[in-house]
N, C-alpha and C positions, 0 to 999 in steps of 0.2 A: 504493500500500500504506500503511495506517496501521501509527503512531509508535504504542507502548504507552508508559508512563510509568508503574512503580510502584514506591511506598515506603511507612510507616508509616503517615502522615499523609492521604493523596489516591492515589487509582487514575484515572489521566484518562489517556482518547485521544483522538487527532487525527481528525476526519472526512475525508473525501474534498475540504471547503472550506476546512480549515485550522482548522477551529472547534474548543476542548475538550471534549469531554463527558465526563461524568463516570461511572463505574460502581463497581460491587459486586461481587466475586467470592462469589459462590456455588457449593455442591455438590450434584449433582443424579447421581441412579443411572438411565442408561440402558445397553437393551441392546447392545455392542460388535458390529460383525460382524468376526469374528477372519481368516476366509476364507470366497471364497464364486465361484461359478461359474457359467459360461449354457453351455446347452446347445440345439443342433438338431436333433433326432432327426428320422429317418424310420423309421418303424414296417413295417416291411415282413411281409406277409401274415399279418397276427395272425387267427387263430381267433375266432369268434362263436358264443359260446354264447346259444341259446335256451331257452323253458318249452317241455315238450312240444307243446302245440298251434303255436306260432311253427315248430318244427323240423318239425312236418309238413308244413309249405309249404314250407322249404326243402326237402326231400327232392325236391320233384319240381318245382322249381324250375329254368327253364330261363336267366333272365339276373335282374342285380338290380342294383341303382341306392342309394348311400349317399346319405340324406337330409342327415343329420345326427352328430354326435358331442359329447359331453361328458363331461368328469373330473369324475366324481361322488364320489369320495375317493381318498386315496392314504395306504397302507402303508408306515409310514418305521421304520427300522432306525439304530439307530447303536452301533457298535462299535470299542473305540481296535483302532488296528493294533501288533503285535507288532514291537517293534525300533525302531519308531520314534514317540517319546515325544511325546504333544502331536498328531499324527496320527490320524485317524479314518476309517474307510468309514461311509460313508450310502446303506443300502440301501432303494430307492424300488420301491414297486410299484403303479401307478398304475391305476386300475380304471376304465375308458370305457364308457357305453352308445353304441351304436352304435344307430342309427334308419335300417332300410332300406325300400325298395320292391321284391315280388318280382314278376316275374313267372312266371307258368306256363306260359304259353302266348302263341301270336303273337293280336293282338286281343284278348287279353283285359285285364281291368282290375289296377291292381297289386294285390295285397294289403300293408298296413303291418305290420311287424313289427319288434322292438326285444329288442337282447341286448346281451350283457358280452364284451369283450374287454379282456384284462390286459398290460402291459406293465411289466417293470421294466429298473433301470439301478441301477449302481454308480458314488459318484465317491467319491475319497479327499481330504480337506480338511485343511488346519491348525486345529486347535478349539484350542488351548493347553492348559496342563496345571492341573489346581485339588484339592486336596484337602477345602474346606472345606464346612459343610454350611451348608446356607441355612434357615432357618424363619422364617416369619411369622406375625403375630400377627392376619390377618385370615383365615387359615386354616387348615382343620382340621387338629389336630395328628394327623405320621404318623410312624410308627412306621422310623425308618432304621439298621441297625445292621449295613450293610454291611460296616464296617472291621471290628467286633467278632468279623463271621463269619468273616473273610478269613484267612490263616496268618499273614501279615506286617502285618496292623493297618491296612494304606491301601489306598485304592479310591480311584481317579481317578473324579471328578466328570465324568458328560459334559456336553456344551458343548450349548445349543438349538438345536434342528434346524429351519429354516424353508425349503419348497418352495412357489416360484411359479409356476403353467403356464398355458400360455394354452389357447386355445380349439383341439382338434386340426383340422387341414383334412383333408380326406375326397383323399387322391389318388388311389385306385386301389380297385377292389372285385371281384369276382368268386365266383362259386360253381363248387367244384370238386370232385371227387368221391374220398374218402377212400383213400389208399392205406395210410394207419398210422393207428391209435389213434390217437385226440387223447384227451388226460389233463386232465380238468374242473381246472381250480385253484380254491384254496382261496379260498372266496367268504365275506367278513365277513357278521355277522347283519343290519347296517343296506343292506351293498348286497343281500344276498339276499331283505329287507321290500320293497326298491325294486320289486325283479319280479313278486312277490305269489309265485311261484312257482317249485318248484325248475328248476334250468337242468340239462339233460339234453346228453348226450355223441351225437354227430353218428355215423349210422350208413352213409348211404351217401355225402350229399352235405353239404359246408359249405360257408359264406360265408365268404372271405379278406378279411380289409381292409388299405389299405395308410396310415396317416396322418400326418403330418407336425406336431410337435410344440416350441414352445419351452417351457424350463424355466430359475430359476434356483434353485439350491440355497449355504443361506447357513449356518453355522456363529459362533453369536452366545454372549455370556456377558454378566453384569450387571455393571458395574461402576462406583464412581464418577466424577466427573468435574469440574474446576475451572471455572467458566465465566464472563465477566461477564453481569452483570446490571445491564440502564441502567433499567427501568422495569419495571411490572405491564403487561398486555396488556390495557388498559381498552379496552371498547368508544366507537369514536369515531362512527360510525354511528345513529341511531335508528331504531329500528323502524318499520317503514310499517304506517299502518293498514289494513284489506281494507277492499280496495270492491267493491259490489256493481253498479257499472257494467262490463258487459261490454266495450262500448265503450273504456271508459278502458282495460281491462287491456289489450283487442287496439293501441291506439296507442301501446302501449311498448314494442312486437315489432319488433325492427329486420324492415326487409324482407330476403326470404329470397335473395340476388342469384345464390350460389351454387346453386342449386336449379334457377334458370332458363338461367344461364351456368356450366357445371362449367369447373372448370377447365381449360387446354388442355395442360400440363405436367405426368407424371406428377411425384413426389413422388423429388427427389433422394438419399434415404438410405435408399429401401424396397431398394438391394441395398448395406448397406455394414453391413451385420451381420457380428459378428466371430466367428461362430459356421460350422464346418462342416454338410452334411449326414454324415451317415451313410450315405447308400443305397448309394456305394460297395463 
């Protein structure tokens, strides 16, 4: 562990070989993460809505096979919690096109068809508590007069909301046939361009999907910060010129060893995730 050393005069630390170097404190405004959380969801039998013509083949749809899935946006909510101050829900609604293969029939070829399934989650965070108002000067001035409206003159600032998700895995699919209503949910203007067309409510038969999801949800605020500063980030490297030798660029390609010898040892930390499922 480095020695710090400062007073008036000199700000010097100790390297890892005993060496002083010298630095600068500067202050730099990044954003804090105040709280924040990973989660493992399993998605268990979400709804698939399709454009009319897609739902026609599911209708008479005898098995079907998930190609593919993707979080093409997601619907974020935040709201303090009552009673307890500095406390927030974050309410996620995360909108997947789901990519199937249908069949209709035994020997027949599949048809490809593509729709929305919606999933949301609530988690409650520590965000901190802030009253102040933030404006800059490299954009457009907006109009905030929160406090002004409010009875009591203060409005709690919420904290930035930032969700990370991975790619969903396809675990489980089926087409099954309607015993309740299924209730279209409320589709944004940019995932409903996605489709070209509107997504219709499932009459006799749907497609259930079942998929498996990480996420991390982080609760951040701007704030200053003291930090040393030993130097400027000068480039030390020089830029290579292009060459138009094919040849030259392929002899700088390490060879591919793993490709031809995979490894023989799966990957020691693919189960040491500190996250539950859900399907429980």
């Amino acid at each position: 562990m480095s020695e710090v050393s400062i007073d008036n005069d000199a700000q010097t630390t100790q390297n890892g070989d005993g060496q002083e170097v010298q630095f600068e404190p500067v202050c730099i405004e990044v954003p804090r993460i105040y709280d924040s959380c990973g989660a493992k969801d399993c998605l268990r039998d979400l709804t698939v809505f399709f454009t009319s013509e897609d739902q026609d083949l599911v209708e008479t749809a005898a098995s079907v096979r998930v190609t593919k899935a993707s979080v093409l946006t997601a619907n974020i909510s935040v709201d303090s919690v009552a009673f307890n101050r500095g406390y927030y829900a974050v309410d996620v609604v995360f909108y997947i096109a789901v990519g199937a293969e249908v069949y209709t029939g035994r020997g027949t070829l599949p048809a490809t068809v593509t729709g929305l399934a919606t999933a949301s989650k609530r988690v409650v965070l520590y965000g901190s508590d802030a009253n102040a108002k933030i404006f800059s000067g490299d954009k457009t001035p907006e109009i905030d007069a929160s406090d002004f409206d409010s009875c009591n003159g203060a409005v709690s600032t919420a904290p930035k909301v930032t969700v990370q998700v991975s790619a969903p895995m396809a675990l489980a699919s089926s087409v099954e046939p309607v015993t309740a209503p299924d209730i279209l949910p409320f589709v944004p203007e940019a995932v409903a361009n996605y489709f070209g067309e509107e997504l219709v409510v499932p009459t006799a038969q749907h497609i259930l999907v079942t998929l498996g999801i990480f996420s991390i949800v982080q609760l951040s605020r701007n704030v200053q910060l003291m930090i040393p500063s030993y130097d400027f980030c000068v480039p030390r490297k020089e830029c290579a010129a292009k060459t138009d030798d094919p040849c030259e660029v392929f002899s700088k390609i390490e060879f591919p060893t793993e490709s031809f010898f995979p490894p023989s040892t799966a990957d020691t930390d693919s189960g040491s995730a500190p996250f539950g499922c859900g399907c429980e």
